[in-house]
C-alpha positions in Angstrom: 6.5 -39.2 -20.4 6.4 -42.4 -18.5 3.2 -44.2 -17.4 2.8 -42.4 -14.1 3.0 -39.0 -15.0 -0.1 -40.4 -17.7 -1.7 -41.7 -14.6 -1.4 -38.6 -12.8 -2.3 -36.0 -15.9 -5.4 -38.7 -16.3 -6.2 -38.4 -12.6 -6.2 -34.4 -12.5 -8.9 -34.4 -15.5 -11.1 -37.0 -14.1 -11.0 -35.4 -10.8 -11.8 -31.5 -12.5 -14.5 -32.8 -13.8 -15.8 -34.2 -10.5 -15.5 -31.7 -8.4 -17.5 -29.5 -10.7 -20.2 -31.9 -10.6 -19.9 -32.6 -7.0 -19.2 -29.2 -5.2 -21.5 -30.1 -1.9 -19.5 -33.5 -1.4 -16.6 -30.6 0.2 -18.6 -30.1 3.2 -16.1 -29.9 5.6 -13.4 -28.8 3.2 -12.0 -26.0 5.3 -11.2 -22.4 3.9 -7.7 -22.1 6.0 -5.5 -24.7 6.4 -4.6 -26.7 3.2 -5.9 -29.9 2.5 -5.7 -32.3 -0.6 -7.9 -31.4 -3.8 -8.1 -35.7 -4.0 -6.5 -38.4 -2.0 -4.7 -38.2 1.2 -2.4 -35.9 3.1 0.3 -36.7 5.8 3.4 -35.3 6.4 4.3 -31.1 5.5 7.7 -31.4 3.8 9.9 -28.4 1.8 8.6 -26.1 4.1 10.0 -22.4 2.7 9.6 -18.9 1.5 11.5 -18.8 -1.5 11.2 -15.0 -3.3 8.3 -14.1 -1.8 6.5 -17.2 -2.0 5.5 -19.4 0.9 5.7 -23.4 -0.3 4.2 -26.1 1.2 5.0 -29.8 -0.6 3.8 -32.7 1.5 3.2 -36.2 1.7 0.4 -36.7 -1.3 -1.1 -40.3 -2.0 -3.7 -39.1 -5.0 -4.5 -42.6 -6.0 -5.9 -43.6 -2.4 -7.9 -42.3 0.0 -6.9 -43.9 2.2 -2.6 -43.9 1.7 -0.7 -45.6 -0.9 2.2 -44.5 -2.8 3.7 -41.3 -2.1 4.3 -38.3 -4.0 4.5 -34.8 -3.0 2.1 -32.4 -3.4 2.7 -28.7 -3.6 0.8 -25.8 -2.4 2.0 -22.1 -2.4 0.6 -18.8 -0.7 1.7 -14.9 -0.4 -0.2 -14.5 2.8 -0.1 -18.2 4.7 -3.7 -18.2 4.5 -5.2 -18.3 0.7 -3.3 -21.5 -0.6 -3.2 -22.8 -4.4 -2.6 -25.9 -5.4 0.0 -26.5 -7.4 0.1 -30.6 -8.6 2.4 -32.7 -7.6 6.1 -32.2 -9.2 7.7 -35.0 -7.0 6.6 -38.3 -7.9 8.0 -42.0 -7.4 9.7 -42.2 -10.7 13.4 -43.3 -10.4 14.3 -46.8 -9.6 15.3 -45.2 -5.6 12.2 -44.2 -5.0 9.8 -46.6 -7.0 7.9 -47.7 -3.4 7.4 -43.6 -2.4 9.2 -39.9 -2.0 9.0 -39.7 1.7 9.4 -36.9 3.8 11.9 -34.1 3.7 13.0 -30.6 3.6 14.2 -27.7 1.4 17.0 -25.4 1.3 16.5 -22.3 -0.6 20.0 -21.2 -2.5 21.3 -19.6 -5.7 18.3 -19.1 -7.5 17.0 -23.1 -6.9 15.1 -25.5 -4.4 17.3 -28.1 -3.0 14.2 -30.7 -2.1 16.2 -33.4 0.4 13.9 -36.4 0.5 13.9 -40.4 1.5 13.9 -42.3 -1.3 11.8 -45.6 -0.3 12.1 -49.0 -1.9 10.7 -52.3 -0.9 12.3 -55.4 -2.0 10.4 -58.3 -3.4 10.5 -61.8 -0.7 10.2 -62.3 2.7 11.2 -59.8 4.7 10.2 -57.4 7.8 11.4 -54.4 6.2 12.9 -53.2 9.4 15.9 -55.0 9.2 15.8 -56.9 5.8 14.3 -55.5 2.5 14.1 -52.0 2.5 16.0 -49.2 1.0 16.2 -46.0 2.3 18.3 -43.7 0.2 18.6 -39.6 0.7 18.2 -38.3 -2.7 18.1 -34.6 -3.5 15.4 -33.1 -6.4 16.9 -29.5 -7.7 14.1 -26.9 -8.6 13.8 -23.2 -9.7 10.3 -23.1 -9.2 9.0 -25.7 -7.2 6.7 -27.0 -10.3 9.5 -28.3 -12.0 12.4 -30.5 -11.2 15.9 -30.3 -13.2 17.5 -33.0 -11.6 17.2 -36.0 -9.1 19.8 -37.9 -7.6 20.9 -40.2 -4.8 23.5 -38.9 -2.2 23.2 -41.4 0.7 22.2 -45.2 0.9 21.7 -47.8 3.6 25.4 -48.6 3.6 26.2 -44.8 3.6 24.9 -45.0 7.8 26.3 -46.2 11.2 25.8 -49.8 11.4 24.2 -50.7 14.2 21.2 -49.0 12.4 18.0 -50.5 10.5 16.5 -50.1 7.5 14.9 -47.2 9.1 16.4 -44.0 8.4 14.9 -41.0 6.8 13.0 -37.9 6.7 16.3 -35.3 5.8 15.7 -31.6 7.4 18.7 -29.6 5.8 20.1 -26.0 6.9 23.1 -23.6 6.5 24.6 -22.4 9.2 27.9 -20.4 9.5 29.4 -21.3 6.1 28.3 -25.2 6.6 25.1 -27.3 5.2 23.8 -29.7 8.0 21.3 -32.1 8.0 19.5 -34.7 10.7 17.7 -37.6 10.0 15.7 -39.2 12.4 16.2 -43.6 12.7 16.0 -46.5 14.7 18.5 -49.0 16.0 18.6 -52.8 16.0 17.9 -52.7 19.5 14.5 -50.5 19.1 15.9 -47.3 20.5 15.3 -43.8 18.4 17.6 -41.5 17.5 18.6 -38.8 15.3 21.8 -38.4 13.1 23.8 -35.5 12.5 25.2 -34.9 8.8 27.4 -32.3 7.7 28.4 -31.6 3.8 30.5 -28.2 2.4 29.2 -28.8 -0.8 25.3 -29.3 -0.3 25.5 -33.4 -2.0 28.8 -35.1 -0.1 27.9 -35.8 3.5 29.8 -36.6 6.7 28.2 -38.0 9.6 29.2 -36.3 13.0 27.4 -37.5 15.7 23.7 -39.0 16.8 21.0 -37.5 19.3 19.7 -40.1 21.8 18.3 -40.6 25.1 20.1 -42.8 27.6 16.9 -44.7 27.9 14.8 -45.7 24.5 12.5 -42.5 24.4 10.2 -44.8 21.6 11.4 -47.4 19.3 11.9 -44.6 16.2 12.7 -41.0 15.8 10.7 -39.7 12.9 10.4 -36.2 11.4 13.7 -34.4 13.7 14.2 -30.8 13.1 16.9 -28.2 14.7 17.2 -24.7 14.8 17.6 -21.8 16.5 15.4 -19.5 17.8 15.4 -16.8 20.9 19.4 -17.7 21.2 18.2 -21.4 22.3 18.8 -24.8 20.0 15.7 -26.4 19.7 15.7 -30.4 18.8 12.0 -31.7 17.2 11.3 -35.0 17.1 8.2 -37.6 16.5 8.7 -40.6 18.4 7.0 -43.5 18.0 6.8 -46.4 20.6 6.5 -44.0 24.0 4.0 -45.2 26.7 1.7 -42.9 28.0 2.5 -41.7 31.9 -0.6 -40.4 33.1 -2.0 -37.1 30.7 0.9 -37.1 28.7 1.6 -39.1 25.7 -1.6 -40.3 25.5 -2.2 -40.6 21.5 -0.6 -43.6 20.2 2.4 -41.6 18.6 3.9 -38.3 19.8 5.8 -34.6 18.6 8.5 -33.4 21.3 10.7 -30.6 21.4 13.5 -30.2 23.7 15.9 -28.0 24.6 20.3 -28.6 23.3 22.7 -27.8 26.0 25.9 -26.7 24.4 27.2 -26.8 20.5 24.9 -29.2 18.8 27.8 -30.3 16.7 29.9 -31.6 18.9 28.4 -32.1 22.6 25.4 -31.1 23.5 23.2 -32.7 25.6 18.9 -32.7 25.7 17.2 -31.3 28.4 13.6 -32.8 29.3 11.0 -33.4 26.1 7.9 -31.7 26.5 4.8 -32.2 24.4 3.9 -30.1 21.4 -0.2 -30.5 21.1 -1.9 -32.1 24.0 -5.1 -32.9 21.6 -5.7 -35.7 19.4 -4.3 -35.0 15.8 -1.0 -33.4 15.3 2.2 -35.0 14.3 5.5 -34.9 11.9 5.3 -30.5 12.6 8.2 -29.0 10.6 9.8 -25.5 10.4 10.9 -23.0 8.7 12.7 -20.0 8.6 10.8 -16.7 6.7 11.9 -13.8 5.2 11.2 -11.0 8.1 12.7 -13.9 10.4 10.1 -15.4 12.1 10.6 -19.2 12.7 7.2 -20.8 11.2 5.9 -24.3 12.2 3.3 -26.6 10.0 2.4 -30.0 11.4 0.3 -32.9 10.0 -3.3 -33.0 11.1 -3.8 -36.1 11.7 -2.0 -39.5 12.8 -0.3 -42.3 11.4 -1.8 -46.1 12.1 -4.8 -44.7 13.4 -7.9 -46.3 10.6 -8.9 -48.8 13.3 -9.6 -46.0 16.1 -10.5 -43.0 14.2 -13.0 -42.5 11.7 -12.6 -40.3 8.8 -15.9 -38.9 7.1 -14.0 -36.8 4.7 -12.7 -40.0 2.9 -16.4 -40.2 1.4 -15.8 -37.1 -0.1 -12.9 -38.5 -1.6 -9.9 -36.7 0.6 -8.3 -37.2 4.1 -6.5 -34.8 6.2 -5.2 -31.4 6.7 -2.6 -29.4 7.7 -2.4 -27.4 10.9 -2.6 -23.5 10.8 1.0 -22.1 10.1 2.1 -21.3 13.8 4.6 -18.7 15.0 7.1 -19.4 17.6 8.8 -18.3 20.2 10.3 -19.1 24.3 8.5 -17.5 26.6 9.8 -18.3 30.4 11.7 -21.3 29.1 8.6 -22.9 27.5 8.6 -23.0 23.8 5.0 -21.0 22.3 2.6 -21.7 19.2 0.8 -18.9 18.0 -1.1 -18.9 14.4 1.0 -16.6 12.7 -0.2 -12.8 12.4 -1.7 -12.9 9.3 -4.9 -14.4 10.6 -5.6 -11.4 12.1 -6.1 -9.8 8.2 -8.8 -12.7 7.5 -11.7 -11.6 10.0 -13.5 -8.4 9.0 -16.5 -8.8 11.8 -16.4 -9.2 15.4 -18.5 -9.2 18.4 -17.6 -8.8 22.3 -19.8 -10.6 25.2 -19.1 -10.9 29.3 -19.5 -14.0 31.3 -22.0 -16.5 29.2 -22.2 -16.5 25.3 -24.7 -18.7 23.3 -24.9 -18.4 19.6 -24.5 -20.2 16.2 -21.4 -19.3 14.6 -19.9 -19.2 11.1 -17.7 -22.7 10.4 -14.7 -20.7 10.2 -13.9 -18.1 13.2 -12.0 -17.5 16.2 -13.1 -17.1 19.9 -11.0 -15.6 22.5 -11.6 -15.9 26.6 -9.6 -13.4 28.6 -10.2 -14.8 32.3 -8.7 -13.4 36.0 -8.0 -18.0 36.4 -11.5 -18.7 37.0 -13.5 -22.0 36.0 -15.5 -22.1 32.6 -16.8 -24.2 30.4 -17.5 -24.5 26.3 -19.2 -26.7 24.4 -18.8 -26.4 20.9 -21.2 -27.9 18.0 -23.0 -29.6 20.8 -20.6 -32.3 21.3 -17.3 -31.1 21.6 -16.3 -29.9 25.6 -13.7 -27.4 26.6 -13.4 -26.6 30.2 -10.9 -25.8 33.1 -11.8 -26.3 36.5 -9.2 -23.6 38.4 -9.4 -26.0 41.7 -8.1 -29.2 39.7 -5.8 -26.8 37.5 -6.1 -29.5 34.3 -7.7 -28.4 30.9 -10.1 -30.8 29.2 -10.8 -31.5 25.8 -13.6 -34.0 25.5 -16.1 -35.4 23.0 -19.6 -36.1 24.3 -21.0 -36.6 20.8 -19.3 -39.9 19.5 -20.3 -38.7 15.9 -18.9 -35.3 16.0 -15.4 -36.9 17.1 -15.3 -39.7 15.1 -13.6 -42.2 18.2 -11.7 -39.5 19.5 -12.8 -39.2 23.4 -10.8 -37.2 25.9 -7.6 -35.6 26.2 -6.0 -33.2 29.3 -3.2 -31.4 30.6 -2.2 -29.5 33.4 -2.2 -26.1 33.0 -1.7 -23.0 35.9 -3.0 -19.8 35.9 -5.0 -20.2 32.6 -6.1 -16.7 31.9 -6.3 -16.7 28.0 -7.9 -19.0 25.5 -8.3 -18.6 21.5 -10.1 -21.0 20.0 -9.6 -21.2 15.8 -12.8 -23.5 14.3 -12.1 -24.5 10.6 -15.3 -26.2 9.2 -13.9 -29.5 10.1 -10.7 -28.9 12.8 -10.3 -27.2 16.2 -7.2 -25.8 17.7 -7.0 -24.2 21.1 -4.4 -21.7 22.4 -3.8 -21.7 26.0 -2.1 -19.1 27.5 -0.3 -17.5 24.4 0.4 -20.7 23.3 2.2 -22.5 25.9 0.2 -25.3 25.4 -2.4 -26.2 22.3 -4.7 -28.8 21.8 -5.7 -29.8 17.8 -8.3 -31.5 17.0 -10.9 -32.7 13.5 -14.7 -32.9 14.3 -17.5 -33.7 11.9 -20.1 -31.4 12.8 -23.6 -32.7 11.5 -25.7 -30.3 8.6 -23.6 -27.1 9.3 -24.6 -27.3 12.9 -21.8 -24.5 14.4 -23.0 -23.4 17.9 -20.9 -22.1 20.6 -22.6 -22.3 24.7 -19.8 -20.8 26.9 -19.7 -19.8 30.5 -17.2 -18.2 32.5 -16.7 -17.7 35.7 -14.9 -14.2 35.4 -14.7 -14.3 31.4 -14.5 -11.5 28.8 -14.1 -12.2 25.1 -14.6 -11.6 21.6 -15.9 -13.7 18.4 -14.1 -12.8 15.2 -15.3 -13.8 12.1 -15.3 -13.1 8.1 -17.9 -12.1 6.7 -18.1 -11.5 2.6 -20.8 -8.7 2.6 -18.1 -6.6 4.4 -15.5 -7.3 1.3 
C-alpha cells in the first residue's frame, strides 16, 4: 500500500469519527441528490447501471474543501434516490495521473467496468500548461465491481492527437454502437476555438481518430465534458464550453452546458444544428448520461461551477464539504426541444400531499415538491423568503431571483423566455432548488442557504392549481 492509499484509509477514520461527533454541522446536507461525505465534488463521471446497480463515480477532492487533487469517488443506488457511499477506488496513483484522475465515462461489458478517464500531469518549470507542461493521457481502469480496480493503463497521450491541438484534451465518454466502441473528447486548439474529437477502436484500448465537432466560429475557447447519443431517433451532441459571452438572457453564468442537434451520420458528416441551453439558473455544469436497463436515457450534472470562489459563496465548506449533484433527470424531445424530467422514481419518495387554488402560504418540509398547473397566467413565488420565482404572461420571460443576498450566497438573477408557461414543479432539497418549466423544456438549478430551517413557501397565481408533495416518516 503506497502512502496515499494510508492517507486516504487515515482520512476515512478521522472523518467517521467526526461526523459522529458533529452530526448538526450537516445542516444543509440534502436527503436526495448525492453529495460528498468530506471534501469537494465536481464533475459526475462513470455514469451506469451495471446488474442492477446504478453507479455514480465523480470528481472527489477529500483532502480539500475547497479542490485539490482529484480522485474519484463512488456512490451506488437501486432506486436513484437512496445513495451509499462507496470510497473512492480511483485515486492518482500511477506516474500518468500523479497531478489528478479527471473526468470520464464507463462502459459496461463482459462481466467488468471499463472506467475511461484523463490522466493529468503537471510538469515541474515555467510553463502555461495550456501549451507547455501538461500531460493529458486517456487511461482506462478495468473493474468488476466498481470498488476495486484490476488494472490501469494508458491508451492515448498528447502525441497520440491532431496537432494543431493543446495540452488540453480530455474528459473520454465511450459507447458501443453497431459492433464499434467510440469515444469523444472534448479540447481546445492553439488558436482558442473548442472542439470535440471523434475516436473509434474495435478492440475497446487501440483508438483511431475519425473526425472533430466544431463550429465555424469559436463557440468558447474549450469544449469540456462532450457526450453523444441517441435518443427519440435524433443524435444529440453535449458539450460544456467555456469562454462564450453572454447575448442578452442566455449564457449568462460565466461557463455554460449545450446540447445540439447532429444532422446526418455522426461518423462521417454530420453537421450541428443551433446550441441551446441546458439549465437557465445559476449552478449546473459538466451533465453526463447514461443509458439504463428499461432504456431510459438518464442525465446527472454537476451542481455547481468551476472558477466561481470569488463570486459565489459556499456555507457548506464550514461544514467541511462542497457541492452536489443534480437530481437524476429523464430525457426525452418533445416538439424538437430536448426535455429534463427527474426521473420517475421520485414519485415513490413522497407519501403526503396537499392540494390548494390560487394563493398558498405555508412552511414546508426542506425536502418536497410543488407543482403549479396554470391556464398561462402571471404568478408569483417566493421561496424561504428570499428566493423569487415569477412569470409575468405579458413579458412572457421567467425569473429566478434572489432578494435575500444571504440565502443566495452572490447569486442574483437569472431569466429566460418562456411561452405559454402552464406547468411548474419545483423540487427543494434542504440546500438546492430546481425548477421544471413546462415538462421540462426548460429548468433552472439553483443552491440556497436558507437561515435556522426557515422553509416557507408564499405563492400566488393568477389562474393557479397545485399540489405540495412531501415525505413524511410517521406515514412509513
Amino acid at each position: 500500500m503506497n502512502a496515499l492509499h494510508r492517507l486516504w484509509n487515515q482520512l476515512l477514520e478521522e472523518e467517521q469519527l467526526h461526523y459522529d461527533r458533529n452530526r448538526e454541522k450537516n445542516r444543509w446536507r440534502p436527503k436526495l441528490h448525492i453529495a460528498p461525505p468530506f471534501g469537494w465534488l465536481n464533475d459526475p463521471n462513470g455514469l451506469c447501471q451495471y446488474q442492477g446497480i446504478y453507479h455514480v463515480f465523480y470528481q472527489f477532492s477529500p483532502f480539500e474543501v475547497k479542490g485539490g487533487l482529484k480522485f474519484w469517488g463512488h456512490c451506488t443506488s437501486r432506486d436513484l434516490l437512496h445513495w451509499t457511499f462507496e470510497g473512492a477506488p480511483m485515486m492518482p496513483d500511477q506516474p500518468e495521473d500523479c497531478h489528478g484522475v479527471y473526468s470520464g465515462s464507463s462502459l459496461t461489458e463482459d462481466g467488468s467496468m471499463y472506467l475511461y478517464y484523463t490522466g493529468n500531469v503537471k510538469e515541474a518549470g515555467a510553463h502555461d500548461f495550456v501549451h507547455t507542461g501538461r500531460r493529458s493521457s486517456t487511461m482506462l481502469a478495468v473493474s468488476r465491481d466498481g470498488r476495486t480496480l484490476e488494472s490501469k493503463e494508458v491508451l492515448m497521450e498528447n502525441k497520440d492527437y491532431p496537432s494543431d491541438l493543446t495540452c488540453h484534451v480530455r474528459d473520454p465518454k465511450v459507447w458501443k454502437q453497431e459492433g464499434s466502441y467510440y469515444m469523444i473528447q472534448g479540447a481546445r486548439t492553439k488558436e482558442d476555438k473548442g472542439v470535440a474529437l471523434l475516436f473509434s477502436s474495435e478492440d475497446k484500448k487501440r483508438w483511431e481518430f475519425l473526425r472533430r465537432f466544431e463550429t465555424e466560429e469559436a463557440f468558447g475557447y474549450m469544449w469540456e465534458c462532450p457526450d453523444l447519443y441517441e435518443l427519440n431517433g435524433r443524435t444529440v451532441l453535449s458539450i460544456s464550453p467555456q469562454g462564450v459571452r453572454a447575448e442578452g438572457l442566455k449564457y449568462a453564468n460565466l461557463y455554460q452546458s449545450v446540447t445540439c442537434f447532429l444532422e446526418g451520420d455522426f461518423r462521417t458528416g454530420a453537421s450541428l444544428g443551433a446550441f441551446r441551453e441546458l439549465d437557465g439558473g445559476f449552478d449546473f455544469y459538466a451533465p453526463q448520461t447514461f443509458l439504463a436497463e428499461d432504456g431510459r436515457r438518464i442525465q446527472i450534472a454537476w451542481m455547481g461551477l468551476p472558477d466561481m470562489e470569488e463570486v459565489y459563496a459556499s456555507p457548506t465548506a464550514e461544514d467541511g464539504w462542497q457541492h452536489m449533484m443534480t437530481i437524476p433527470r429523464e430525457l426525452s424531445i418533445e416538439g424538437g426541444v430536448l426535455c429534463q424530467r427527474p426521473v420517475k422514481e421520485l414519485s415513490d419518495w413522497w407519501n403526503c400531499s396537499c392540494s390548494w387554488e390560487g394563493y398558498l402560504e405555508r412552511m414546508v418540509e426542506p425536502c418536497c415538491e410543488l407543482v403549479l398547473y396554470t391556464r398561462g397566467g402571471s404568478f408569483t413565488i417566493l421561496l424561504a423568503e428570499g428566493l423569487k420565482l415569477w412569470y409575468n404572461k405579458e413579458e412572457g420571460i421567467f425569473w429566478m431571483e434572489f432578494t435575500d443576498p444571504v440565502l443566495g450566497a452572490g447569486r442574483t438573477v437569472r431569466g429566460r423566455e418562456v411561452s405559454g408557461l402552464r406547468k411548474l414543479r419545483i423540487l427543494m432539497d434542504v440546500s438546492s432548488v430546481e425548477v421544471f418549466l413546462n415538462g421540462g423544456r426548460d429548468v433552472f438549478t439553483t443552491r440556497f442557504y436558507p437561515q435556522g430551517y426557515s422553509y416557507s413557501v408564499r405563492l400566488k397565481s393568477e389562474d393557479g392549481r397545485g399540489v405540495y408533495y412531501f415525505h413524511s416518516e410517521k406515514e412509513d
